[in-house]
N, C-alpha and C positions, 0 to 999 in steps of 0.2 A: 504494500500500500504506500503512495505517494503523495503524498501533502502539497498541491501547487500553490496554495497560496491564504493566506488567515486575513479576514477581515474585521474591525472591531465597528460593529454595529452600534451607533449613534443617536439613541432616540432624540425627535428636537421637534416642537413645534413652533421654531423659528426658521422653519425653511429656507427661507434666500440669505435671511443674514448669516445662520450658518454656511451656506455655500460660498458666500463672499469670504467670512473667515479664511474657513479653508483652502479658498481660494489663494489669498494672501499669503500660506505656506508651500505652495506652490502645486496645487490639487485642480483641475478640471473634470467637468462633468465626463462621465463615459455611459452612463444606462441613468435611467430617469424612468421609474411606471408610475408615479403620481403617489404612490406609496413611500418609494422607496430609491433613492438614489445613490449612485456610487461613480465617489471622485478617484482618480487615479493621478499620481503623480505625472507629472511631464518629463521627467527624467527618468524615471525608472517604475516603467508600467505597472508594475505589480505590487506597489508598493500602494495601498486602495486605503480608504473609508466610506462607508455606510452611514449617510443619513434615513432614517428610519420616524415617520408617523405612527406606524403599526402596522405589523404583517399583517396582511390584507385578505394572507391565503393561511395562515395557520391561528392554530388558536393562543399564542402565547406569542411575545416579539423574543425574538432570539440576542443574545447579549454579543456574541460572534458568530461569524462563519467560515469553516473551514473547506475549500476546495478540495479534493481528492481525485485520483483518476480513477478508484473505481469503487464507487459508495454502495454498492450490495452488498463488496466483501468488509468494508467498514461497518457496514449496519448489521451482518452476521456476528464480526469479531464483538460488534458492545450487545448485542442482543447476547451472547455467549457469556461474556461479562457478567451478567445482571443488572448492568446498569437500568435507570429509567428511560425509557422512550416517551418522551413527551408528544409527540406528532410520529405516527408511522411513515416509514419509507412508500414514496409515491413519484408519481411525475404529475410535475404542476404546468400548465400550461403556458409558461412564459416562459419554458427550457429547459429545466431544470429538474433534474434528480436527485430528493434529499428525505431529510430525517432529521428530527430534534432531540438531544440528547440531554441530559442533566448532568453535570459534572460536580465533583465531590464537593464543591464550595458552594453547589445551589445553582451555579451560571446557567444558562440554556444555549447548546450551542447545535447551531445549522452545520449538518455536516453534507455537503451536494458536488455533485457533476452535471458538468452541462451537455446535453445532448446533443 
């Protein structure tokens, strides 16, 4: 299993002035669904943040999300675990392949791939 990328999810309902902030660190918009936006650095793409109203497709906002390339065998390995599954493994219709997990300190973390 491979980890492409961790994003720290942002709840804000100051929208634009957070995007401006971030902006000013040197962040542009890359995905924008009205919910839920994600700036990417200009120098080194994968370097993300998640402004976050509220998941719009699960029932709990997730505190990060973690990319993976291949999230059945990830969501097998924490189902094995006993971890909590807060949102089962699905495909959402905006791409993506994921699952909500609970980690030991309480966080909720999106673990997905994209299709």
């Amino acid at each position: 299993m491979t980890v492409r990328r961790v994003v720290p999810n942002i709840p804000t309902d100051t929208w634009e002035e957070s995007r401006q902030f971030y902006g000013r660190l040197g962040f542009e918009e890359v995905m924008n669904h009205g919910w839920i936006m994600t700036l990417a650095s200009t120098a080194v793409p994968g370097a993300q943040v998640s402004l976050m109203t509220a998941d719009r497709t699960a029932p709990v906002t997730p505190d990060m999300s973690v990319e993976v390339d291949d999230v059945d065998a990830v969501y097998a390995a924490v189902r094995e675990s006993g971890a909590e599954i807060v949102y089962a493994l699905h495909d959402e219709e905006w791409g993506v392949r994921r699952f909500f997990v609970r980690d030991p300190s309480g966080r909720v973390v999106n673990v997905l791939s994209h299709r």
